[in-house]
C-alpha positions as CSV (number, residue, x, y, z in Angstrom):
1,X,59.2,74.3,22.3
2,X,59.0,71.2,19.8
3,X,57.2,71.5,16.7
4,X,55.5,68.2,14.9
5,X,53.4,68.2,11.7
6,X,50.6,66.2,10.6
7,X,49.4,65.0,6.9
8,X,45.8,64.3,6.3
9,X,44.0,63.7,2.5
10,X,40.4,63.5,1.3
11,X,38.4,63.8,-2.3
12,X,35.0,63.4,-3.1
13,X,33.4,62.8,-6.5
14,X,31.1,65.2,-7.6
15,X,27.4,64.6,-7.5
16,X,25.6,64.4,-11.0
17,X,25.0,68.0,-12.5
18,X,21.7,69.4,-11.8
19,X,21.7,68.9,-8.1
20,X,20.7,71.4,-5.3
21,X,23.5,70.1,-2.9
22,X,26.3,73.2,-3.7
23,X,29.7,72.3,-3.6
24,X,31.7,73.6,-0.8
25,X,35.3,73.9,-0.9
26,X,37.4,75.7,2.0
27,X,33.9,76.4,3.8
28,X,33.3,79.1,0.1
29,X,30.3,77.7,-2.1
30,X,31.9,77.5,-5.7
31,X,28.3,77.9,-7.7
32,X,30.2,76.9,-11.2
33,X,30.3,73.0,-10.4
34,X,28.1,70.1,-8.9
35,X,28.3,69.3,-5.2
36,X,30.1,66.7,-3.3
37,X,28.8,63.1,-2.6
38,X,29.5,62.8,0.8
39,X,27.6,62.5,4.4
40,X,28.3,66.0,5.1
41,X,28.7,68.6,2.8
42,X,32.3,66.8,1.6
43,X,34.3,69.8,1.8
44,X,37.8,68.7,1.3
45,X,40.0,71.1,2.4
46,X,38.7,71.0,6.0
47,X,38.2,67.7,6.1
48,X,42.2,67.1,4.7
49,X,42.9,69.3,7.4
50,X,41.0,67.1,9.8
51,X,43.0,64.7,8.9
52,X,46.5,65.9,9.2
53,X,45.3,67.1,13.0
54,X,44.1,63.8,13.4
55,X,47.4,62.3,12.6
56,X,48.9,64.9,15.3
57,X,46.4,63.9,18.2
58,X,45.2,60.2,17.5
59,X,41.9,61.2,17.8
60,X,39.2,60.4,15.1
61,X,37.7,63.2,13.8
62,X,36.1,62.3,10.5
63,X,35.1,58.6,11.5
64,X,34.5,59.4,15.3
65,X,33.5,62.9,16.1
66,X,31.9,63.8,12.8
67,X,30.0,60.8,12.4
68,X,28.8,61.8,16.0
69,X,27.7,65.0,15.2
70,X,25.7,64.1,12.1
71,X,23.8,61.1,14.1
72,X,22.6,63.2,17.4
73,X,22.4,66.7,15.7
74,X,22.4,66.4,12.3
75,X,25.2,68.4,11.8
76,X,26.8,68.3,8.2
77,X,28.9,71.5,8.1
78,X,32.3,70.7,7.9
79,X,33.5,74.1,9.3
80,X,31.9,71.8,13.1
81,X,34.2,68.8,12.4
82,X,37.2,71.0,12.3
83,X,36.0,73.3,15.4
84,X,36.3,69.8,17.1
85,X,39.5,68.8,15.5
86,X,40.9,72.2,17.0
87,X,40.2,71.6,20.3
88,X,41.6,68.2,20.6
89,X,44.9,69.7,19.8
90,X,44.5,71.0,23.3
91,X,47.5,73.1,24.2
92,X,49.2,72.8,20.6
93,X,49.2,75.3,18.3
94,X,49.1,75.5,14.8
95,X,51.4,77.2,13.2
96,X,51.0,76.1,9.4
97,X,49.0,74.8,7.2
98,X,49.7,74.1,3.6
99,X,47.0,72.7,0.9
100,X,47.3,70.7,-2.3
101,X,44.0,70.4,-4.4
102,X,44.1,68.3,-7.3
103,X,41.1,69.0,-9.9
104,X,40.3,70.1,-13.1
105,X,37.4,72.5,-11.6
106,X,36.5,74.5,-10.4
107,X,39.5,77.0,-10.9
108,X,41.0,77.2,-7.6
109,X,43.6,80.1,-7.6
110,X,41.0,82.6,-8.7
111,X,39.9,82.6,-5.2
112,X,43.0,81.7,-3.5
113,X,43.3,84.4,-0.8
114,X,39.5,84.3,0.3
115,X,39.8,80.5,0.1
116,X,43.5,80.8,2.5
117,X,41.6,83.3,4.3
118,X,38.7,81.5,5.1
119,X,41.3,78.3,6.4
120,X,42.9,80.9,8.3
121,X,39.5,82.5,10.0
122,X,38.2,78.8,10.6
123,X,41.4,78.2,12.5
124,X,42.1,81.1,13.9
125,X,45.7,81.8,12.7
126,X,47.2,84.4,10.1
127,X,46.8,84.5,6.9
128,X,50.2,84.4,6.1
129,X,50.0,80.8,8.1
130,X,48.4,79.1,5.0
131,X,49.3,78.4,2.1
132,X,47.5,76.6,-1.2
133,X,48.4,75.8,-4.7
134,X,46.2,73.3,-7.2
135,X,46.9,71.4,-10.3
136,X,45.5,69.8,-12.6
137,X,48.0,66.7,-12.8
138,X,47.6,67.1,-16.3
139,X,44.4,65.3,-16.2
140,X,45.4,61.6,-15.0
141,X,43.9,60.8,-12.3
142,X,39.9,60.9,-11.8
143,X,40.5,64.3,-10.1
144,X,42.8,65.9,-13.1
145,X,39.9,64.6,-15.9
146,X,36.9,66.5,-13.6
147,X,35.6,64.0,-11.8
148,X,36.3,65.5,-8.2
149,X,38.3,67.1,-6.1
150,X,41.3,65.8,-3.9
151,X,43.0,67.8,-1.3
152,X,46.1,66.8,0.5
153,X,47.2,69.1,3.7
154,X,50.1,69.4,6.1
155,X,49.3,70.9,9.2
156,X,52.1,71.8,11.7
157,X,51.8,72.9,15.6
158,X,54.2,74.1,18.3
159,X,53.8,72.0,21.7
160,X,54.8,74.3,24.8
């Protein structure tokens, strides 16, 4: 058995407040704060994660298959782009994923385990497999002073 890890990142701003569009984070709607500009419905955590997988497989999830999805079936659910991420690891599997969000709101580790739990359900692996933490980064970056929400994620996978 070999193991390999991938690293994958994405943030979004937040829309202005007042919007319909609710932001999703870790496929959970978190009510308290604005949504995400983005295509899709900019959840960051899955699309991080689509990343890292990307940088496992060399194929394009977020630029390729996602944009795919949106154009012939409208499709803006991220919890889709990482069903397709998934599969392309074809006979890997992932043991571990670990999360970094970076944002002054909404208050992440409130809802840690449902938002590890929901990561875990959407990839079909233990809880115990994921792990997240946030920060503020005492406010100096755009994400730290509230302006949106960064999420960095290492993803690794056994190969038979």
């Amino acid at each position: 058995m070999q193991y390999r890890t991938g690293i994958g990142q994405d943030s979004h701003r937040f829309l202005p407040e007042g919007g319909t569009k609710p932001c999703i984070i870790a496929g959970l709607i978190f009510p308290s704060v604005p949504g995400l500009r983005a295509n899709s419905d900019g959840d960051v955590v899955f699309h991080a994660i689509c990343n890292a997988i990307s940088s496992l497989t060399g194929v394009i999830i977020l630029g390729d298959i996602a944009d795919k999805l949106l154009e012939t079936r409208g499709i803006t659910d991220s919890r889709y782009y990482l069903d397709e991420a998934v599969k392309s690891l074809g006979k890997m599997q992932i043991t571990h994923v670990a999360l970094s969000l970076e944002g002054a709101r909404p208050y992440f580790l409130e809802r840690n385990v449902e938002m590890r739990q929901s990561v875990a359900t959407a990839l079909g692996i233990g809880l115990e497999s994921v792990g997240l933490t946030a920060t503020t980064g005492e406010r100096l970056t755009d994400f730290g002073r509230g302006e949106g929400i960064q999420c960095l994620s290492i993803v690794t996978v056994m190969e038979p």
